[in-house]
MIDOSE-1310 file (N, C-alpha, C; in nm, 2 decimals, decimal comma, always signed):
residues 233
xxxx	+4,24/+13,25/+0,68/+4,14/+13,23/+0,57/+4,01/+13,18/+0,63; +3,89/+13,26/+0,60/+3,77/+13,20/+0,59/+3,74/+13,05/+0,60; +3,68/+12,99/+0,67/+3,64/+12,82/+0,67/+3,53/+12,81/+0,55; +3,55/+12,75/+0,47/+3,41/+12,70/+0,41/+3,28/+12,69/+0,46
xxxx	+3,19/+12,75/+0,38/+3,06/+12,71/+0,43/+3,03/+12,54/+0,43; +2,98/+12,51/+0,50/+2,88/+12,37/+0,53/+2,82/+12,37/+0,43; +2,74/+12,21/+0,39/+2,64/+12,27/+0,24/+2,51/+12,31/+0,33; +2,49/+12,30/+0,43/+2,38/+12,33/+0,53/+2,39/+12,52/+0,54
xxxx	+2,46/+12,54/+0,55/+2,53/+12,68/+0,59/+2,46/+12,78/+0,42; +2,55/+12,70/+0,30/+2,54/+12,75/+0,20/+2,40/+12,75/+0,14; +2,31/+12,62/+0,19/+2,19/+12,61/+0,16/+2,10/+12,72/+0,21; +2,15/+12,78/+0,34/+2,07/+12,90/+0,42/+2,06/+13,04/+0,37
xxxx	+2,20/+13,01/+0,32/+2,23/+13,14/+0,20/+2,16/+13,15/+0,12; +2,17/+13,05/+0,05/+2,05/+13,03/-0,13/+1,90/+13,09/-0,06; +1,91/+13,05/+0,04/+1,73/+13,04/+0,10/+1,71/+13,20/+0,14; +1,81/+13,30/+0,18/+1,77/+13,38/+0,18/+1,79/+13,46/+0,10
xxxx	+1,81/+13,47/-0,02/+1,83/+13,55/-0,16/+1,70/+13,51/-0,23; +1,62/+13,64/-0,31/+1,51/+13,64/-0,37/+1,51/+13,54/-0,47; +1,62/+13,48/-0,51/+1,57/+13,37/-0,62/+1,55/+13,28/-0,55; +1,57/+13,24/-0,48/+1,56/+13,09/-0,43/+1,54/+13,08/-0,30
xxxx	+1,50/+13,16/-0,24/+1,39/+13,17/-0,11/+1,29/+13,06/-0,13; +1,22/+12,98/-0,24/+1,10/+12,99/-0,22/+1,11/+12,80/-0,24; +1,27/+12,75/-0,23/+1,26/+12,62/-0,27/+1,28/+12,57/-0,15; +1,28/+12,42/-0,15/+1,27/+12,34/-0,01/+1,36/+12,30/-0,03
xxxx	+1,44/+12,23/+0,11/+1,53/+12,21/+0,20/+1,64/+12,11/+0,08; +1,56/+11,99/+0,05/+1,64/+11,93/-0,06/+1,69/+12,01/-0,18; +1,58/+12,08/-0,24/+1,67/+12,16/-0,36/+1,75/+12,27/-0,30; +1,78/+12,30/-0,19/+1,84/+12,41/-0,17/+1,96/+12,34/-0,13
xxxx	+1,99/+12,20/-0,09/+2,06/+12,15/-0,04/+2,18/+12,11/-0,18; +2,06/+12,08/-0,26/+2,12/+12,02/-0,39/+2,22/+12,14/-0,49; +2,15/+12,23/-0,45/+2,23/+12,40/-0,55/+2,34/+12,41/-0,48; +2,32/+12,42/-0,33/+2,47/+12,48/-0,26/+2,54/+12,30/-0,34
xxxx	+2,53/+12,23/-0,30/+2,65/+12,11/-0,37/+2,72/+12,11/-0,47; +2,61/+12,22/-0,56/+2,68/+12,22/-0,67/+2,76/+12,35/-0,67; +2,75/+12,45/-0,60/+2,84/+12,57/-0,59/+2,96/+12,57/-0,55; +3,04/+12,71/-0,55/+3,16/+12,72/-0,51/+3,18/+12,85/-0,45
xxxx	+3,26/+12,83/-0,31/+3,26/+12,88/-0,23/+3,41/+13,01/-0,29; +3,39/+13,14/-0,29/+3,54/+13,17/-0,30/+3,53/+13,34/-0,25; +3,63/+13,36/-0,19/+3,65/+13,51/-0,09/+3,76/+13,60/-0,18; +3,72/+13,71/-0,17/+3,82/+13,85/-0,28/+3,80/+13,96/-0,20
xxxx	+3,93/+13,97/-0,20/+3,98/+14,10/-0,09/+3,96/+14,23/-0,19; +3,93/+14,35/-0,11/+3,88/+14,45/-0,16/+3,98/+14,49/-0,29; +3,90/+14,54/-0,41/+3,95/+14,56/-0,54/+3,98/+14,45/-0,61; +3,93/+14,38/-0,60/+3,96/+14,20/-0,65/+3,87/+14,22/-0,77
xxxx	+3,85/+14,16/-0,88/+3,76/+14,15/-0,98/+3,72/+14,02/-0,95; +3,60/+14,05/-0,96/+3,50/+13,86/-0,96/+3,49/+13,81/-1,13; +3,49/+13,91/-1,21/+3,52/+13,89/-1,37/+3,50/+14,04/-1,40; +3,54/+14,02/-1,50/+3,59/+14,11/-1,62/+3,44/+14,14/-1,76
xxxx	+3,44/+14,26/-1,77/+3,36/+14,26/-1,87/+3,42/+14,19/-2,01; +3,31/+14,12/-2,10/+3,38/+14,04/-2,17/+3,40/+13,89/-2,18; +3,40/+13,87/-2,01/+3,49/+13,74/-1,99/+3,29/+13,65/-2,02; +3,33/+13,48/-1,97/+3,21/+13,39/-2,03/+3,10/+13,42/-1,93
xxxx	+3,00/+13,41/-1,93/+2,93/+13,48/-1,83/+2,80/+13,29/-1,78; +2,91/+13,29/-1,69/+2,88/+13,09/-1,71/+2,86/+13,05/-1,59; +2,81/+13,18/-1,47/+2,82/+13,14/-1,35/+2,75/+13,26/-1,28; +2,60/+13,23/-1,20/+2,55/+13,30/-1,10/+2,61/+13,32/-0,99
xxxx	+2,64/+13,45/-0,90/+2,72/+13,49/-0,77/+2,60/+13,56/-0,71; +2,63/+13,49/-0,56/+2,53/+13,54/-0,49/+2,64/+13,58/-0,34; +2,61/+13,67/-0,30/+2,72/+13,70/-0,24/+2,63/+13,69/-0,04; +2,77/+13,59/+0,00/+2,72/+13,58/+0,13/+2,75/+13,69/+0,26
xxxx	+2,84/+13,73/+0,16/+2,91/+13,88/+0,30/+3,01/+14,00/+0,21; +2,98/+14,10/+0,27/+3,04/+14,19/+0,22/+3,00/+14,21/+0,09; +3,10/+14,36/+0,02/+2,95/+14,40/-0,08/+3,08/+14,41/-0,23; +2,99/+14,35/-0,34/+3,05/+14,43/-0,47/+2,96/+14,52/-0,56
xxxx	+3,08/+14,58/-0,65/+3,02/+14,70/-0,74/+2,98/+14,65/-0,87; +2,92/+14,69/-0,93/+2,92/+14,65/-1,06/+2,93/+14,77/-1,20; +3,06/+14,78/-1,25/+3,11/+14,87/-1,35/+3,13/+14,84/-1,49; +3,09/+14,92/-1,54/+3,08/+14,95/-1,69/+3,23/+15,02/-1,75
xxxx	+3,31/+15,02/-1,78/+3,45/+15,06/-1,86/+3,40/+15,09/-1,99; +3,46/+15,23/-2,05/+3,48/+15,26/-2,17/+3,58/+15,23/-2,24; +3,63/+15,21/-2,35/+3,75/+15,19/-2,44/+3,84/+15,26/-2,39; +3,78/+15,40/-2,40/+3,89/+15,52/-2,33/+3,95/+15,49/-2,16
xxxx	+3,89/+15,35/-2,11/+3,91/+15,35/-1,94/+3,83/+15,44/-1,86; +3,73/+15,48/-1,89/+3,62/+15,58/-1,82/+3,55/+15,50/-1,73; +3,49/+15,45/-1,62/+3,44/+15,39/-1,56/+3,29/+15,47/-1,50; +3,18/+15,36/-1,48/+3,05/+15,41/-1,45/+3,00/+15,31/-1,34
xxxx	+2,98/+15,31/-1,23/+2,91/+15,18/-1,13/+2,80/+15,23/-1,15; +2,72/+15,12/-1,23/+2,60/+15,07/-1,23/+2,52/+15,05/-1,08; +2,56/+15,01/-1,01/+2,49/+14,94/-0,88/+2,59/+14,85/-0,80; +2,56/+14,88/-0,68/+2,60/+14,82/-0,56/+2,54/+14,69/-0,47
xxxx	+2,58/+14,59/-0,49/+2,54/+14,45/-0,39/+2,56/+14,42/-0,27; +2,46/+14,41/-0,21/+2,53/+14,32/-0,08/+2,51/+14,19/-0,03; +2,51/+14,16/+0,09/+2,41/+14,02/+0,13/+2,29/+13,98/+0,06; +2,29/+13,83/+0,03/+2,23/+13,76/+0,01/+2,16/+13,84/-0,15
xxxx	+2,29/+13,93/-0,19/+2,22/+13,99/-0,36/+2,28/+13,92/-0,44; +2,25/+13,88/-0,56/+2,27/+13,81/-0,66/+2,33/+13,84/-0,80; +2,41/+13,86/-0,88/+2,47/+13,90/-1,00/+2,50/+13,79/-1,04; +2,50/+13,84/-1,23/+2,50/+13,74/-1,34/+2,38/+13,73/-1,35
xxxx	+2,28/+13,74/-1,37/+2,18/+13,67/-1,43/+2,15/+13,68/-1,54; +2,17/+13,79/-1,65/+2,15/+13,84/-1,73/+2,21/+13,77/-1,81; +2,34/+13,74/-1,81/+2,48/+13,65/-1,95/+2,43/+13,47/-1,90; +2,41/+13,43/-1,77/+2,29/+13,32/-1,75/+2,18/+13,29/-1,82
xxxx	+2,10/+13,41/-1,84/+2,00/+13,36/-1,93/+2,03/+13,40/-2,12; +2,08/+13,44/-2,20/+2,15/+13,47/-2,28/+2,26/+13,41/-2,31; +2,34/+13,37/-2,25/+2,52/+13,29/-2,22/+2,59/+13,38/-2,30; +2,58/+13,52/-2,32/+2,69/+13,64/-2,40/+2,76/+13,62/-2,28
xxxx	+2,88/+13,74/-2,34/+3,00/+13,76/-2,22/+2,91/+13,86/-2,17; +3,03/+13,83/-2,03/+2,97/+13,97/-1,94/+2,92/+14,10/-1,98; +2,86/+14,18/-1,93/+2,82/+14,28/-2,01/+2,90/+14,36/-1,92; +2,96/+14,37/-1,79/+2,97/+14,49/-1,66/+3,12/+14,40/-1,60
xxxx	+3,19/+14,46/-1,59/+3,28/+14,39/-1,44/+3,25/+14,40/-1,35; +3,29/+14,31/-1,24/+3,21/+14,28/-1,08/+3,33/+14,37/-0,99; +3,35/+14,40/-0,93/+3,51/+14,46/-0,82/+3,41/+14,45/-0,68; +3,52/+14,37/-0,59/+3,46/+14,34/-0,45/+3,52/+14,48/-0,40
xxxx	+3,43/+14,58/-0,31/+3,45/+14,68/-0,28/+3,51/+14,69/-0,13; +3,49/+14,55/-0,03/+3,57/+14,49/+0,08/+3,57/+14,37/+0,07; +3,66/+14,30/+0,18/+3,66/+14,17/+0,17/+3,50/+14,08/+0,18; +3,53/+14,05/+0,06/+3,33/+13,97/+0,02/+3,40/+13,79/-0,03
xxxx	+3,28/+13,78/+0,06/+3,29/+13,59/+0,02/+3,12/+13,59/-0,05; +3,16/+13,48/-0,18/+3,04/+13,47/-0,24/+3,03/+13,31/-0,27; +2,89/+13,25/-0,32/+2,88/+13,14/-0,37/+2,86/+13,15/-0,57; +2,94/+13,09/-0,61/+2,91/+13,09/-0,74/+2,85/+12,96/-0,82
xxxx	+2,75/+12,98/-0,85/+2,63/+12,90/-0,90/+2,70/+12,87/-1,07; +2,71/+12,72/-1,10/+2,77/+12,73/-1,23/+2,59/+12,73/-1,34; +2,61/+12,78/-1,42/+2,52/+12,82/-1,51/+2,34/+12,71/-1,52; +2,45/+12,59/-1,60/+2,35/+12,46/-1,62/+2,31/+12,41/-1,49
xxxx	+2,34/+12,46/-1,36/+2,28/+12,43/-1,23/+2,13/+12,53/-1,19; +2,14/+12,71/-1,23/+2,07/+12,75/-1,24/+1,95/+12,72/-1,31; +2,02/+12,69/-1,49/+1,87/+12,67/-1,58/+1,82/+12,59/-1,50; +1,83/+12,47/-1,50/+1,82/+12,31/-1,41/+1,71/+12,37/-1,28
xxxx	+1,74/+12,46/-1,22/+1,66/+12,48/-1,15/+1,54/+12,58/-1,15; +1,57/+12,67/-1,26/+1,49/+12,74/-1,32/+1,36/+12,65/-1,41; +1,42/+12,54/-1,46/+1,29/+12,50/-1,55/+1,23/+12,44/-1,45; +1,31/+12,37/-1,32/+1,19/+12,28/-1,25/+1,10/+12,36/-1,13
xxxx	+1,14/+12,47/-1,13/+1,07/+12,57/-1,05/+1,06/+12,67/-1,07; +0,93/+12,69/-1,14/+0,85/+12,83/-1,19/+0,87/+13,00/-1,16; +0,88/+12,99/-1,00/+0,88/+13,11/-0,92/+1,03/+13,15/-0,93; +1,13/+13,04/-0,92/+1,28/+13,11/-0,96/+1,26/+13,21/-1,10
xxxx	+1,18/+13,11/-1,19/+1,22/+13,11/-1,32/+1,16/+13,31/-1,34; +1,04/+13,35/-1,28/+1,00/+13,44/-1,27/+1,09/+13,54/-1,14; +1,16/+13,54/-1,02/+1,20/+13,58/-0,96/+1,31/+13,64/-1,03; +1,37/+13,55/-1,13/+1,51/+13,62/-1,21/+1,45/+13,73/-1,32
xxxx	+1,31/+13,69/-1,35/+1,29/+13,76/-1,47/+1,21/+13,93/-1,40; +1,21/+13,92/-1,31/+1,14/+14,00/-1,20/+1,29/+14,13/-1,24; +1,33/+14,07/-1,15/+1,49/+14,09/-1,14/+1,56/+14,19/-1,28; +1,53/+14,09/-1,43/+1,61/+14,20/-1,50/+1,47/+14,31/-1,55
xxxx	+1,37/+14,27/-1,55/+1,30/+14,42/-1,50/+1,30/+14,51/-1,45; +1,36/+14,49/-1,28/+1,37/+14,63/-1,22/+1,53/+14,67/-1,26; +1,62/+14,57/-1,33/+1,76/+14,62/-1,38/+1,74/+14,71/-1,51; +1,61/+14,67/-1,57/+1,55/+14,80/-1,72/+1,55/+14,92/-1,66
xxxx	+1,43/+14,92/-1,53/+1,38/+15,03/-1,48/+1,49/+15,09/-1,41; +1,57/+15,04/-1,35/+1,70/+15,09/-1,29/+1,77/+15,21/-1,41; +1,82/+15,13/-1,50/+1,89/+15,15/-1,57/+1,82/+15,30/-1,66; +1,68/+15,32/-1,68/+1,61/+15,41/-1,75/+1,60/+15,55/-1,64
xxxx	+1,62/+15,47/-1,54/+1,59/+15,60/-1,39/+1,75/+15,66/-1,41; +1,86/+15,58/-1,39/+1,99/+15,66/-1,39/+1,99/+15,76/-1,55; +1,97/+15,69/-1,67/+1,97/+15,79/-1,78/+1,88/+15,93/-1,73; +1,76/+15,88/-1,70/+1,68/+16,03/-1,67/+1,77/+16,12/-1,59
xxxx	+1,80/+16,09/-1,46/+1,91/+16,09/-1,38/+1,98/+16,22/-1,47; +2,05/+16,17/-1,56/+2,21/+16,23/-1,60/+2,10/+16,38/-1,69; +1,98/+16,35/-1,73/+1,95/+16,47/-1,81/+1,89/+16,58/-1,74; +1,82/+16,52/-1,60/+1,74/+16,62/-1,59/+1,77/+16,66/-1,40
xxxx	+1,87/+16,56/-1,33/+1,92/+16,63/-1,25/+2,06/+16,65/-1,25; +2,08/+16,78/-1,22/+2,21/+16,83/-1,14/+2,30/+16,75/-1,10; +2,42/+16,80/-1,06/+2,49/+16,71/-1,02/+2,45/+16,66/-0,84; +2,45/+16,78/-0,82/+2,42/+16,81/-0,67/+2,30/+16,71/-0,60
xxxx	+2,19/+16,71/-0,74/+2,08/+16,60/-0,71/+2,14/+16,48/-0,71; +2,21/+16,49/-0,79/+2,25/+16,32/-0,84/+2,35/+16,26/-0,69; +2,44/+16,36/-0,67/+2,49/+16,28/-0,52/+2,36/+16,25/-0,41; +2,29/+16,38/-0,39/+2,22/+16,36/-0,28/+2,15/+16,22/-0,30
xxxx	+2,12/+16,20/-0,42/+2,00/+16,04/-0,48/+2,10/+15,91/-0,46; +2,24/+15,90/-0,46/+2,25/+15,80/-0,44/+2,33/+15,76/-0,27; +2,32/+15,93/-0,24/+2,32/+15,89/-0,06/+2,22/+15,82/-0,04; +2,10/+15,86/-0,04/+2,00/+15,85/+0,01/+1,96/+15,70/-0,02
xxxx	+2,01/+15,63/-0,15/+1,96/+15,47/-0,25/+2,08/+15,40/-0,13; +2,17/+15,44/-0,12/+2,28/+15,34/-0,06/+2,25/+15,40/+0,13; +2,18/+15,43/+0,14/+2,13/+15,43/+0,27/+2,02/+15,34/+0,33; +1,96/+15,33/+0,22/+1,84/+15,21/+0,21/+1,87/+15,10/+0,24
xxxx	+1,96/+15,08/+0,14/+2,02/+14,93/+0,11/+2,12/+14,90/+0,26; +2,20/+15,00/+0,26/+2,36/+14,95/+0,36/+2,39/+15,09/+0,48; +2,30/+15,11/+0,55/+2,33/+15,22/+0,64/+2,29/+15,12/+0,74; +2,41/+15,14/+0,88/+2,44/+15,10/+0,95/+2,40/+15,12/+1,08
xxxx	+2,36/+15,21/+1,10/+2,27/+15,29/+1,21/+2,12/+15,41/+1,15; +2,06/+15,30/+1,18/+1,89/+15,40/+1,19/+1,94/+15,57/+1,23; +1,96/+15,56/+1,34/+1,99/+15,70/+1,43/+2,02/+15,79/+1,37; +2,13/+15,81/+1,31/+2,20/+15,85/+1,22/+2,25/+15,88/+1,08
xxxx	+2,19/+15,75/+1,06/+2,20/+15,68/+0,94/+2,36/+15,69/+0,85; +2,43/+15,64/+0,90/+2,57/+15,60/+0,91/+2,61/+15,51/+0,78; +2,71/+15,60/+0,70/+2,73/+15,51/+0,54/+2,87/+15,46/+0,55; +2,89/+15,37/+0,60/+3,03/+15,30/+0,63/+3,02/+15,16/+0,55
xxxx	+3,01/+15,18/+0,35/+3,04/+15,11/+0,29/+3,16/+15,07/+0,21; +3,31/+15,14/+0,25/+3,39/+15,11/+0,18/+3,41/+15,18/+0,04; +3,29/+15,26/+0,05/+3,32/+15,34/-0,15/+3,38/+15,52/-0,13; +3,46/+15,47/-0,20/+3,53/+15,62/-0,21/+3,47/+15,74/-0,27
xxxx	+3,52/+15,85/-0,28/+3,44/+15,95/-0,41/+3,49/+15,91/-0,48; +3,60/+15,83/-0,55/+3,64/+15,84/-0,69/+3,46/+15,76/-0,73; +3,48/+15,66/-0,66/+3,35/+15,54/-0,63/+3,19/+15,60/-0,68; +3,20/+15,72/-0,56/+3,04/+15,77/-0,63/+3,05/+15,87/-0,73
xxxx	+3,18/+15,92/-0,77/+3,14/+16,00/-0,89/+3,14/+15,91/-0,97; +3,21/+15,76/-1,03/+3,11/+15,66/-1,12/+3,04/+15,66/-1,10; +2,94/+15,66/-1,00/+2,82/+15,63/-1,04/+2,71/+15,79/-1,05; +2,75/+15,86/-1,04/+2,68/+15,94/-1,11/+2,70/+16,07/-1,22
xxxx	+2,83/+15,98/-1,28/+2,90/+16,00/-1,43/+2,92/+16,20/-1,38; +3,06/+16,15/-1,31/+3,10/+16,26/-1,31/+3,25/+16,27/-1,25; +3,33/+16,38/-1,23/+3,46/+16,37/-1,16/+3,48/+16,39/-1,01; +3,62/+16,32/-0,98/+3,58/+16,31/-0,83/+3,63/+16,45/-0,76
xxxx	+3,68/+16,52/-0,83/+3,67/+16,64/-0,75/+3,53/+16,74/-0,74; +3,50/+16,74/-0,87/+3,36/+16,74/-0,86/+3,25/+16,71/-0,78; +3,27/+16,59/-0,73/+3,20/+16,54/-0,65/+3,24/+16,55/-0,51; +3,40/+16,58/-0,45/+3,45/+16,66/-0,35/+3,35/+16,79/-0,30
xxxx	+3,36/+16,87/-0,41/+3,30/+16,97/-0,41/+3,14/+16,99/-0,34; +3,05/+16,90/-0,39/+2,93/+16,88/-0,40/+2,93/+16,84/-0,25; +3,01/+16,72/-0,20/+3,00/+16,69/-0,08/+3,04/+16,74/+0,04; +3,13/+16,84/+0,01/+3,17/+16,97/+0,12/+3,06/+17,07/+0,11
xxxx	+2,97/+17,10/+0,01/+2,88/+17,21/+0,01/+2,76/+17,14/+0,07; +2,73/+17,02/+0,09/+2,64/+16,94/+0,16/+2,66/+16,92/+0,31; +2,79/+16,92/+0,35/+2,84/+16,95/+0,48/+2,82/+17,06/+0,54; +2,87/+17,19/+0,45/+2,84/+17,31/+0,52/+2,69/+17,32/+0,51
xxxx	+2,61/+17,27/+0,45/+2,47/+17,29/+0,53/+2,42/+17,21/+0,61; +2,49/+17,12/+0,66/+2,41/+17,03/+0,74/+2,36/+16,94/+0,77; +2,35/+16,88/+0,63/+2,28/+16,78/+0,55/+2,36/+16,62/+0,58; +2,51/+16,63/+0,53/+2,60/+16,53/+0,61/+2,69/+16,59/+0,64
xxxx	+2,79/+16,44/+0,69/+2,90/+16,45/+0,75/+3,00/+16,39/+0,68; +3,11/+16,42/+0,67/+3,21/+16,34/+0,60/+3,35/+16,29/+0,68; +3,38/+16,18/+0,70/+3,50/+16,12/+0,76/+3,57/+16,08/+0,67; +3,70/+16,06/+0,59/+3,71/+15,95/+0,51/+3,63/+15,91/+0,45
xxxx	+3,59/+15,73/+0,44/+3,50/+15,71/+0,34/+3,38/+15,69/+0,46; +3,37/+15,75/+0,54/+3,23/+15,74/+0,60/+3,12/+15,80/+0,64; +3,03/+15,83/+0,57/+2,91/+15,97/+0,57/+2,82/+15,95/+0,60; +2,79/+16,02/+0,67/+2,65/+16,06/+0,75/+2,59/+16,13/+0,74
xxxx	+2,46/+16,08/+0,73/+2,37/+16,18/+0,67/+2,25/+16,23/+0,78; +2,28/+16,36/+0,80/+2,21/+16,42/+0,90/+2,10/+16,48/+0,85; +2,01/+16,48/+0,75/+1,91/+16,53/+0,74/+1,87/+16,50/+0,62; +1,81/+16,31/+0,64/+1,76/+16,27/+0,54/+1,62/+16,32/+0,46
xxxx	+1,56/+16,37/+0,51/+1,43/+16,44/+0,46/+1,53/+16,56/+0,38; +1,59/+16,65/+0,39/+1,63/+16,76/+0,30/+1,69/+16,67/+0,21; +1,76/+16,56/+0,21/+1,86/+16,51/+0,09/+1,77/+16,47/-0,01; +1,65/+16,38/+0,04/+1,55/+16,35/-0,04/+1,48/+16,44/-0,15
xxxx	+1,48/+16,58/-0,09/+1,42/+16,70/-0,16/+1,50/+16,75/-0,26; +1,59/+16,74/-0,20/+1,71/+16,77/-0,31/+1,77/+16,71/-0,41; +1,69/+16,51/-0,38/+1,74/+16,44/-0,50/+1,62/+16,45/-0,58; +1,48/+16,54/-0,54/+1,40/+16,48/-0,62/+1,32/+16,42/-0,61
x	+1,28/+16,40/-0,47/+1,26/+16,21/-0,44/+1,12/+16,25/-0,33
């Protein structure tokens, strides 16, 4: 088992995540004391859509997804987190239930910020208070970019667009540009509302030209300038 962070340790954390980058040593000292430290092995849920949405997660290692469920069991990943990214903010500022479920996609240790510790620090410091509000802005703009997404590209576009988004964020080698995040195809065809054979498909016809590589869950993308053209981008 993981050792607990120090509150020094967890305070370093807070400090490098965009909300709270911008506070000093005491209040950063004072949020991690009020946090809680807790680790979920891959496929774990962090919560449930639905459930009280009564606690900011900022995750200190390793990455979770964030999914949308239909009635019918249909599933859609919204977006991918990693270090030092933050979920919940949204049912935080509102206090509705969750709107999305969390699933840790490998073993991820995160801090969870109980609610009335964020407002608390939100009203005494302005730039949080705007940093969060930053935040569900580009989750509007996000959210309006995947809709356009589903109408006016392809499928073929739509994989190549979120190689290329999850390259940004979690590729592991420059050189190459090496995607060894743990997400399966079932994985990315959620997120670009489609089937995973389907999306088999798409990714073998991307291989035979050259574009990537496929191991298991680890792809490489050999010719990020053509993927880009092809998402559109």
């Amino acid at each position: 088992m993981r050792p607990q962070l120090t509150a020094q340790e967890a305070a370093a954390v807070l400090g490098s995540t965009r909300f709270f980058g911008g506070l000093d040593q005491p209040s950063l000292l004072s949020l991690a004391s009020a946090s809680r430290q807790r680790t979920y092995g891959r496929g774990q849920y962090l919560w449930y859509q639905g459930d009280a949405g009564d606690q900011l997660v900022v995750v200190c290692k390793g990455m979770v997804k964030v999914v949308l469920t239909s009635e019918g069991g249909e599933e859609i990943v919204l977006v991918t987190l990693g270090r030092y990214d933050s979920v919940g903010e949204l049912a935080i500022l509102d206090g509705a239930p969750r709107s999305a479920s969390v699933v840790a996609v490998e073993a991820t240790t995160v801090l969870m910020l109980p609610r009335a510790a964020v407002l608390e620090v939100m009203a005494a410091h302005p730039a949080v208070l705007e940093a969060v509000l930053c935040s569900l802005g580009q989750l509007v703009r996000r959210l309006t970019e995947q809709t356009g997404d589903l109408v006016f590209l392809d499928l073929g576009g739509r994989v190549a667009k979120v190689l290329v988004q999850l390259a940004r964020s979690h590729a592991q080698d420059d050189r190459h540009v090496v995607l060894d995040v743990g997400l399966s195809q079932s994985d990315i065809a959620a997120m670009v509302g489609a089937t995973r054979p389907a999306v088999n498909r798409v990714l073998q016809l991307l291989a035979s030209r050259g574009l990537i590589s496929v191991n298991g869950r680890v792809i490489v993308l050999r010719d990020p300038p053509a993927l880009r053209r092809r998402a559109g981008l």
